[in-house]
VOGU-3710 file (C-alpha; in Angstrom, 3 decimals, decimal comma):
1> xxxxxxxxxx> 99,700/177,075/65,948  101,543/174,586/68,480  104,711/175,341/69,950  107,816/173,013/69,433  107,954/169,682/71,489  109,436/169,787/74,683  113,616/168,283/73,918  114,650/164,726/75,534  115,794/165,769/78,792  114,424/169,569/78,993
11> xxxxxxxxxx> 113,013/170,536/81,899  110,005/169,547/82,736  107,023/172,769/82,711  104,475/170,798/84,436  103,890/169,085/87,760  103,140/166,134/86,222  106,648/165,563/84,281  109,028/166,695/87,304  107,417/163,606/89,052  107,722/161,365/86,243
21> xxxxxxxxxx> 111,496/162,404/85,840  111,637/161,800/89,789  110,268/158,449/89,390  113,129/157,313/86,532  115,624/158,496/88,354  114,548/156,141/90,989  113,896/153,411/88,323  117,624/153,856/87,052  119,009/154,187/89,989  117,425/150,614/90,459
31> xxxxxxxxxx> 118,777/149,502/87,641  122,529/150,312/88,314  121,886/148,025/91,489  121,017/145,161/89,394  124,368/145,201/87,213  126,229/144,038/90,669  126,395/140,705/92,261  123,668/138,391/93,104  121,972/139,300/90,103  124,796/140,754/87,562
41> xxxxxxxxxx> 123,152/142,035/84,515  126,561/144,163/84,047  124,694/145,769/80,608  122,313/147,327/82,627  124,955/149,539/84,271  125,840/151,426/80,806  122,169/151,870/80,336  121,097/153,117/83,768  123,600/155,387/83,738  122,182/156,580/80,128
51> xxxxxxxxxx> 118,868/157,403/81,515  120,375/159,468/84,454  122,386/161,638/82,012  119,347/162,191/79,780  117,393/163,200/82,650  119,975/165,836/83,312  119,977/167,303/80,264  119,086/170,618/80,607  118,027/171,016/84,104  118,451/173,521/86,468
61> xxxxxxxxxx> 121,463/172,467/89,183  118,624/172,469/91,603  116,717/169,622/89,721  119,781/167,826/88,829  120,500/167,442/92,404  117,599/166,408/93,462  117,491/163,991/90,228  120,688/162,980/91,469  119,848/162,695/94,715  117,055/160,125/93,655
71> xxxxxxxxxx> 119,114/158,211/91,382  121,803/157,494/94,581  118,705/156,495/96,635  117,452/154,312/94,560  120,741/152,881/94,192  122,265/152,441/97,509  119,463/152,111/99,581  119,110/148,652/97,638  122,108/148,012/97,225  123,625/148,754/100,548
81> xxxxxxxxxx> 121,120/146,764/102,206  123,658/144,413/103,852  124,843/147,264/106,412  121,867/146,920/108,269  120,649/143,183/108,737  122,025/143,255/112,515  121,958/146,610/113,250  118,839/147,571/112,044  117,536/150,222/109,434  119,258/153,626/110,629
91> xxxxxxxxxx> 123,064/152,794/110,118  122,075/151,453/106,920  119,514/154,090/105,554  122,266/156,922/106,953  124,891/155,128/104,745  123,058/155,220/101,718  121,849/158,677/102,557  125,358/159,918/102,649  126,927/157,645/99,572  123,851/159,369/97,453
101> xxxxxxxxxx> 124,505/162,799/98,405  127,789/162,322/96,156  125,560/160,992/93,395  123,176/164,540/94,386  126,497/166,588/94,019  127,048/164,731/90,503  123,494/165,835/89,614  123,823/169,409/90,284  127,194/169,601/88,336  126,193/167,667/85,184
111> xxxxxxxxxx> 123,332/170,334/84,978  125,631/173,092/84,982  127,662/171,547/82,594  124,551/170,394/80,394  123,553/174,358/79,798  126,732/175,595/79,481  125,536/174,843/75,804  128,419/172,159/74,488  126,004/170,287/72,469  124,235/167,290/73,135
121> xxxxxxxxxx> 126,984/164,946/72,578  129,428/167,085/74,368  126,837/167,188/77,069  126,632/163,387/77,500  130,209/162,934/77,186  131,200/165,485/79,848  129,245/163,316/82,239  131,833/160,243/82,301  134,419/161,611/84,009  132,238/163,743/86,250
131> xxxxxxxxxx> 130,675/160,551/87,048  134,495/159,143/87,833  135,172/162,496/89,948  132,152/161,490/92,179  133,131/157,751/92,750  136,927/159,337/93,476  134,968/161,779/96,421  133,194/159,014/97,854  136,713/156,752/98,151  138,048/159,736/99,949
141> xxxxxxxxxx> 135,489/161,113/102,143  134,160/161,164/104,847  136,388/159,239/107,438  138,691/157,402/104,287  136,002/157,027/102,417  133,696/154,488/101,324  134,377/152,931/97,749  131,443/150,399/97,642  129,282/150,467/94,761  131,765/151,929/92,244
151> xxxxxxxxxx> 130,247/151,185/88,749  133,498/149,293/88,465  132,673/146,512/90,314  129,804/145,125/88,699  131,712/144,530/85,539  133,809/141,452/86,735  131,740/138,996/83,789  131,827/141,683/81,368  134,077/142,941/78,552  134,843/146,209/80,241
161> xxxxxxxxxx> 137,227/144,192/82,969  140,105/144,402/80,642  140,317/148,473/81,312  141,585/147,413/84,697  144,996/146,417/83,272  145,519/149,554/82,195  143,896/152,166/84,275  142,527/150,438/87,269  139,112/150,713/88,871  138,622/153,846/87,812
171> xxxxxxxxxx> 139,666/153,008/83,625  136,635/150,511/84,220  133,857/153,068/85,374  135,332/155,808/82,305  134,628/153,118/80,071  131,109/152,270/81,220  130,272/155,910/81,872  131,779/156,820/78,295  129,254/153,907/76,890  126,847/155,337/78,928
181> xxxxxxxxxx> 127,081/158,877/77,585  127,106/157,787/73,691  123,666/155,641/74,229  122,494/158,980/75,764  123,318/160,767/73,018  122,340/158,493/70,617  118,637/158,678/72,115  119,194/162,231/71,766  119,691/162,251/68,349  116,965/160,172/67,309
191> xxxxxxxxxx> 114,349/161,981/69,466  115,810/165,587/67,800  113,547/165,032/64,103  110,898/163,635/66,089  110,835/167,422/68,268  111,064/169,223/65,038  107,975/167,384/63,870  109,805/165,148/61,085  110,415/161,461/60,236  113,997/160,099/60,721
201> xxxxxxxxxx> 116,079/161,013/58,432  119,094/158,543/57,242  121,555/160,716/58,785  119,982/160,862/61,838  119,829/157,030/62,123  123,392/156,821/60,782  124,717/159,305/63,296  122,923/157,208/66,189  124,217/154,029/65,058  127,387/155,608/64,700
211> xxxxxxxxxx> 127,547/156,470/68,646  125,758/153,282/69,744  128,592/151,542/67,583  131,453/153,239/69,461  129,400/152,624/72,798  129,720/148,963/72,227  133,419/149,264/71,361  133,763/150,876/74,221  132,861/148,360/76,186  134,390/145,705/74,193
221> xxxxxxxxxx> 137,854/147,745/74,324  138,850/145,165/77,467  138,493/142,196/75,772  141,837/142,896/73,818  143,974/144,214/76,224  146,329/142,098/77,292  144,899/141,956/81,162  146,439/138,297/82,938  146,165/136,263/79,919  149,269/137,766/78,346
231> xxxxxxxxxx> 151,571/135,061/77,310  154,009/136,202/79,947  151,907/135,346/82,767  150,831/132,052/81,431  154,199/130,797/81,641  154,493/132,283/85,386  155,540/129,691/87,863  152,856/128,598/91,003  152,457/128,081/94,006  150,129/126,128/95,368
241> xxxxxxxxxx> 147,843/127,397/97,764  144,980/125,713/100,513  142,603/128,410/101,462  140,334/127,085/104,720  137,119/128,130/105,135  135,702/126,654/108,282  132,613/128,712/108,667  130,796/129,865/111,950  128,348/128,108/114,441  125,510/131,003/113,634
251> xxxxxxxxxx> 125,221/133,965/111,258  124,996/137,523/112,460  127,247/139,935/115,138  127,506/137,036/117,713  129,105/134,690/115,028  132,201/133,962/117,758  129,840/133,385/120,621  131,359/130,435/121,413  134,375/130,276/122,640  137,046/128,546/120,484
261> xxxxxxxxxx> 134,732/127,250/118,132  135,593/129,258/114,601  139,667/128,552/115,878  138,242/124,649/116,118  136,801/125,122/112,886  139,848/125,977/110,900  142,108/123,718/112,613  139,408/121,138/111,901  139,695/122,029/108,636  143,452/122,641/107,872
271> xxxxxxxxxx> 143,775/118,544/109,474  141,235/116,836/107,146  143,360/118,604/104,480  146,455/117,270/105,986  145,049/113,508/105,989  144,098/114,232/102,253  147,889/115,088/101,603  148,946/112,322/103,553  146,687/110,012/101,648  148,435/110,767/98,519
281> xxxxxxxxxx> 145,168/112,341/97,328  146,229/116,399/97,435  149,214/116,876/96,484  150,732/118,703/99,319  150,274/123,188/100,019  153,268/125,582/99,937  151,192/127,763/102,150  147,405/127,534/104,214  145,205/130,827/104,386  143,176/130,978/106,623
291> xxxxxxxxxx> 140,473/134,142/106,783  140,158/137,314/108,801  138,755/136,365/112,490  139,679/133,076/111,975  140,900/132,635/115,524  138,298/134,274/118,170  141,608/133,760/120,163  144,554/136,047/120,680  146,393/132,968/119,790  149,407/135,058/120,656
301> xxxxxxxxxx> 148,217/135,334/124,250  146,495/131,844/124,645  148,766/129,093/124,749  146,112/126,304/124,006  145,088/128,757/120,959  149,237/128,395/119,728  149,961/125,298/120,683  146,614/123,995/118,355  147,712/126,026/115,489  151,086/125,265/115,529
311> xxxxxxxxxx> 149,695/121,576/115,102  147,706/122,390/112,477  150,670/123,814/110,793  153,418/120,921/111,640  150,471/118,277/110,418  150,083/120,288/106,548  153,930/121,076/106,555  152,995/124,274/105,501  153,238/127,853/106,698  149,473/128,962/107,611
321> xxxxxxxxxx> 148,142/132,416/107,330  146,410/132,788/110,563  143,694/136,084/110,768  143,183/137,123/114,361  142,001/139,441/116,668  144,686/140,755/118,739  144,425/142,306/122,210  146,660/145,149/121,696  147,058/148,436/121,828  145,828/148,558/124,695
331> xxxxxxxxxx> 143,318/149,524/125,442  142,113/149,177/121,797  142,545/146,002/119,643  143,856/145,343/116,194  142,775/142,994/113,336  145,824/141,079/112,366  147,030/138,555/109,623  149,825/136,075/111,134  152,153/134,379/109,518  153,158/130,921/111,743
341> xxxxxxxxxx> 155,074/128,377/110,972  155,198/124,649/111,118  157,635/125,503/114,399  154,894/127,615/116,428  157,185/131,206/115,122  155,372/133,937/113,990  158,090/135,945/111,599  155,352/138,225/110,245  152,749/140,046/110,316  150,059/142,055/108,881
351> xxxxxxxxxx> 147,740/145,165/110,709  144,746/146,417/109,227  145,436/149,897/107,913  142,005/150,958/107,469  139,730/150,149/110,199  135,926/150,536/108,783  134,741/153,640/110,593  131,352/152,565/112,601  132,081/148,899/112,174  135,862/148,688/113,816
361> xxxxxxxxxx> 136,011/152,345/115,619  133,735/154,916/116,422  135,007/158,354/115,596  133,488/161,431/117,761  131,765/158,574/119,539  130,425/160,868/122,190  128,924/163,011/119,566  127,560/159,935/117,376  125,824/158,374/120,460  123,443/160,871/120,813
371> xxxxxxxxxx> 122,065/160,134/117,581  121,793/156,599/118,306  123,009/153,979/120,707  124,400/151,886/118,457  127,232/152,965/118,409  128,085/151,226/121,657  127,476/147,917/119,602  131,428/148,840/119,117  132,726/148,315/122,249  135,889/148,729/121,683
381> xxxxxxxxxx> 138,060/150,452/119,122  140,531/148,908/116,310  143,775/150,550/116,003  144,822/150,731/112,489  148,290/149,221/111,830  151,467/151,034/109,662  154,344/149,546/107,334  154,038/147,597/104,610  151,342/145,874/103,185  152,885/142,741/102,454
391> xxxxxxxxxx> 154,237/139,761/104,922  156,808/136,890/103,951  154,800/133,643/103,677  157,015/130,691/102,590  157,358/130,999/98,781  155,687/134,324/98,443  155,082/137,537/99,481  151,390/138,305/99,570  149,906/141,854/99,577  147,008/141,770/101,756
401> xxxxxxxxxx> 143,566/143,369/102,400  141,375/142,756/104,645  137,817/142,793/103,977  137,060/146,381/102,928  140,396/147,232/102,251  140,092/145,869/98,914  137,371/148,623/97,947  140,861/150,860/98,167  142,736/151,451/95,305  145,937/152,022/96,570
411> xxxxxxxxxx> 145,928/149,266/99,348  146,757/146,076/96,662  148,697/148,795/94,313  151,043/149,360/97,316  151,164/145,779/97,847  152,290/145,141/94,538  154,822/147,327/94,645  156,805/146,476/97,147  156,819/143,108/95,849  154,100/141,169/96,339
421> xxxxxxxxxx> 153,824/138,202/93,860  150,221/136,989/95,309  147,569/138,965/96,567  145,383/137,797/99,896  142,038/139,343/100,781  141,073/137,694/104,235  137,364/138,513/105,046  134,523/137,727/107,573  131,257/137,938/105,831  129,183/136,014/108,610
431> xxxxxxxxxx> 128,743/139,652/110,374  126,250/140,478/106,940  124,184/137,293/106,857  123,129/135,127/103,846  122,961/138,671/101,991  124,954/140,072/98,532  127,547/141,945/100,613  130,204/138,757/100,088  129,322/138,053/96,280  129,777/142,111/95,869
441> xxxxxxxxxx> 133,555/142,103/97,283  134,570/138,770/95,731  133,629/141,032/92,653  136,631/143,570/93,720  138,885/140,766/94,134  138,117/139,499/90,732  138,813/143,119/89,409  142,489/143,645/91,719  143,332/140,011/89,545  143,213/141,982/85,879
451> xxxxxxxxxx> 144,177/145,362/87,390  147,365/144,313/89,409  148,355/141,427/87,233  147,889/138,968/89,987  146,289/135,536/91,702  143,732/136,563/94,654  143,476/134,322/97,246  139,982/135,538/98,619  139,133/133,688/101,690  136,330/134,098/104,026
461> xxxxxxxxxx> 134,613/132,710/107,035  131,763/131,742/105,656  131,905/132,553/101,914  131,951/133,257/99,252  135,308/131,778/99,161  137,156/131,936/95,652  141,097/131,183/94,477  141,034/133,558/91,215  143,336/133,934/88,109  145,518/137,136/86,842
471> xxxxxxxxxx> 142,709/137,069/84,367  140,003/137,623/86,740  138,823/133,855/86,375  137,748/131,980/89,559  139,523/128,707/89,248  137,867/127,433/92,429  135,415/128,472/94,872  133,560/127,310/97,981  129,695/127,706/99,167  128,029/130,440/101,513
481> xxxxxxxxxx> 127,521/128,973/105,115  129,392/126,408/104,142  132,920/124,457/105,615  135,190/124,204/102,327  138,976/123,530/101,886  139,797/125,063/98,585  143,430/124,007/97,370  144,817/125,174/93,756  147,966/125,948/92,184  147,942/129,838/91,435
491> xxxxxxxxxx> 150,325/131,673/89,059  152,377/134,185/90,821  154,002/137,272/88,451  156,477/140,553/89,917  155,660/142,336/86,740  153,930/145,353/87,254  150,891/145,913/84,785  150,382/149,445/83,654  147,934/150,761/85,880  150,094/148,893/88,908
501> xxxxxxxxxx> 152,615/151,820/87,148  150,548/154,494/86,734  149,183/154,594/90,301  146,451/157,543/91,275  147,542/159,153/88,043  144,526/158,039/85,443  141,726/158,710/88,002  143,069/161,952/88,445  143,190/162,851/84,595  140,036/161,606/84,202
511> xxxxxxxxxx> 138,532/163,664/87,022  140,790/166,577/85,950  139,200/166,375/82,138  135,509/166,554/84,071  136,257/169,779/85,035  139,048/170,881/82,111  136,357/169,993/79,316  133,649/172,187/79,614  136,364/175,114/81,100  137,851/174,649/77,748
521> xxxxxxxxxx> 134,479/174,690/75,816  133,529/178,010/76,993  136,749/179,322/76,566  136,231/178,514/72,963  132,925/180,007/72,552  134,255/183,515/74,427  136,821/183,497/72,112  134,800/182,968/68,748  132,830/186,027/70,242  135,440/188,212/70,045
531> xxxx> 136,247/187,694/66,748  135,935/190,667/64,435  133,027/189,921/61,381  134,956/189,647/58,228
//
């Protein structure tokens, strides 16, 4: 007489199956990567994240971490490989390392909660916002936290953007998770008469097309929210906006090795679009942006540097949104974004709040460089700046993050609410090479558009350039490597969009119900055991 079949996602009793699990989790966790930017198959991020909640099911915390803990490697290590074009393997590999540990802690908890015996579609389902409370650990922790690689951001093309409007980033991973979790279950229920030894039964296929159904709707949920094609915003006045992206002699850490050339690019650039307006061929910018390390200057300390910008300024009759490297505190520096006028004034101003820990600063530096000398590749810190994160820029106020800073949640949401009617990510990509880390956080800015309501003038070195719509749309973009002038009128809004409103609040519900859910569930079961027979 056999035994019954082994369920979809038991644990394994033999050698041979632990490995195979080991191996999908790697495959999936290769998967997830390829839902992101260059390649963008968003579907497969649902669907990976289906096969690492099946191969929970059922397993001891133990082998859900380490399931886990494969799935994040084969994720990050992938997708992460950016970090370490210039700076070789061990920064990068240590990153991914870390980020996956999260993804190891996931593993570990989702097996707890898989035999705390809630059913099979309870089990699935109690995954999504675990899967949320892991992605809201990582933005946190260690050092601020590291957001890159949220599920979130691979779904710019897809349906699932519209969840942004009303929850944020973290409304956008639920709703992918939450697909994620019905396909699971789904396969679940399909493989159950197949354990048991029977054909499918009509039910059976009617309760699996029944979750796949809702799985879909899920996903499809964004496309009618309102998001920034609401009819309010499409009658939004403009401004119109140049957005200078000179581009860099050479790729790679030394990108400003010579002296005054990226400033000479972007002046370069900011005059050829002058003698277009002057031409009558462009109609003429309320305001130039310029990106982060634009000037390789303290243009506020080099009078040549000023004087030439101010020029460039005076010629486009525009303000210009200078990004800078500034020589103070000292001893330490700060990454700035200046406002300066046609007159050579600088009435604002804009300090990087969250230097990027190993990149800008070095924390416990003595400690960290006896692990490895590259950490002397810093030589000298950032300070991060305080205050608003907004400046006064002719017409508008722009919210602004710069570079990484628009991984963080609440670095545009602040923005937003204290005013800002146009949102301005400044970036330098040429530090990462020809490589998917700038298609990856023009991605995020795409996402900030639908979840804040506003344009995103996202405006880089070296590319991917891109002026972008409330409604996540790219209305024009530039090359990689490349020297482009991208000019555009861009709709600019002050109403705030629900999840502009709601703040921290949904990712903390969300993450709350992870833990609430199954609490709740076994609360149910120890009280149905108490119950007296009748």
């Amino acid at each position: 007489m056999r035994g019954p079949r082994p369920r979809l996602g038991a644990a394994p009793r033999r050698p041979g199956l632990a490995i195979a699990r080991v191996g999908a989790a790697a495959g999936a966790g290769i998967a997830l990567d390829t839902a992101f930017p260059r390649v963008g198959w968003w579907p497969m991020a649902p669907l990976a994240l289906a096969a690492l909640f099946l191969l929970l099911r059922d397993q001891r915390p133990t082998a859900g971490f380490l399931v886990g803990a494969v799935f994040g490697l084969g994720f990050f290590v992938p997708h992460l490989a950016w970090s370490g074009i210039y700076v070789g393997p061990m920064p990068w590999l240590a990153l991914a390392g870390l980020q996956a540990s999260y993804v190891a802690a996931f593993g570990a908890l989702a097996a707890v909660t898989g035999r705390s015996k809630m059913g099979a579609t309870g089990q699935m389902i109690a995954c999504a916002p675990l899967w949320v409370a892991q992605e809201a650990a990582r933005a946190r922790t260690p050092f601020g936290g590291f957001p890159w690689g949220r599920v979130a951001f691979s779904q710019a093309d897809s349906p699932a953007l519209g969840w942004a409007w009303l929850g944020g980033a973290p409304a956008v991973t639920f709703a992918v998770a939450t697909a994620g979790a019905l396909l699971a279950a789904c396969a679940v229920r399909l493989h159950r008469d197949r354990t048991a030894g029977l054909r499918i039964r009509p039910a059976t296929v009617a309760a699996a097309g029944t979750y796949a159904a809702v799985a879909v709707a899920v996903m499809a949920g964004g496309l009618v929210l309102p998001s920034g094609a609401s009819p309010t915003l499409s009658a939004a006045s403009t401004v119109r906006v140049t957005a200078v992206q000179g581009n860099v002699a050479r790729p790679g850490l030394d990108f400003n090795a010579e002296r005054r050339q990226v400033l000479g690019n972007h002046i370069n650039g900011t005059m050829r679009a002058a003698a277009e307006v002057r031409a009558g061929r462009t109609p003429a910018p309320d305001l130039v942006l310029w990106p982060e390390n634009s000037s390789d200057i303290d243009p506020t300390r080099d009078p040549q540097a000023a004087r030439d910008i101010t020029a460039a300024a005076a010629a486009i009759g525009a303000p210009v949104v200078v990004g800078a490297v500034l020589a103070e505190p000292s001893p330490n520096v700060s990454n700035a974004t200046l406002v300066w006028s046609p007159q050579g004034v600088v009435p604002n101003r804009y300090v990087k709040h969250r230097p990027v820990p190993f990149a800008e600063y070095v924390p416990y530096r003595s400690f960290f460089r006896a692990l490895t000398d590259k950490v002397d590749l810093v030589r000298t810190d950032f300070t991060a700046g305080s205050g608003p994160s907004t400046v006064d820029a002719g017409p508008v106020r722009l919210g602004v993050a710069i570079c990484f800073e628009v991984a963080f949640d609440d670095q545009l949401r602040s923005a937003v609410r204290q005013g800002a009617n146009l949102l301005f990510v400044p970036t330098n990509n040429a530090t990462f090479g020809r490589t998917d880390e700038s298609v990856q956080q023009l991605a995020m800015s795409r996402l900030r558009a639908v979840e804040l309501g506003r344009s995103v003038a996202h405006v880089s070195t070296v590319g991917v350039s891109a002026l972008i719509r409330p409604d996540g749309t790219i209305q024009t973009s530039g090359g990689h490597f490349t020297a482009e002038t991208l000019t555009a009128a861009l709709p600019v809004s002050t109403t705030l969009t629900p999840a502009a409103r709601a703040g921290a609040w949904p990712e903390a519900i969300i993450a709350g119900a992870a833990f609430a859910f199954p609490a709740i569930m076994a609360l149910r079961r120890r009280q149905g055991r108490r119950q007296p027979p009748r």
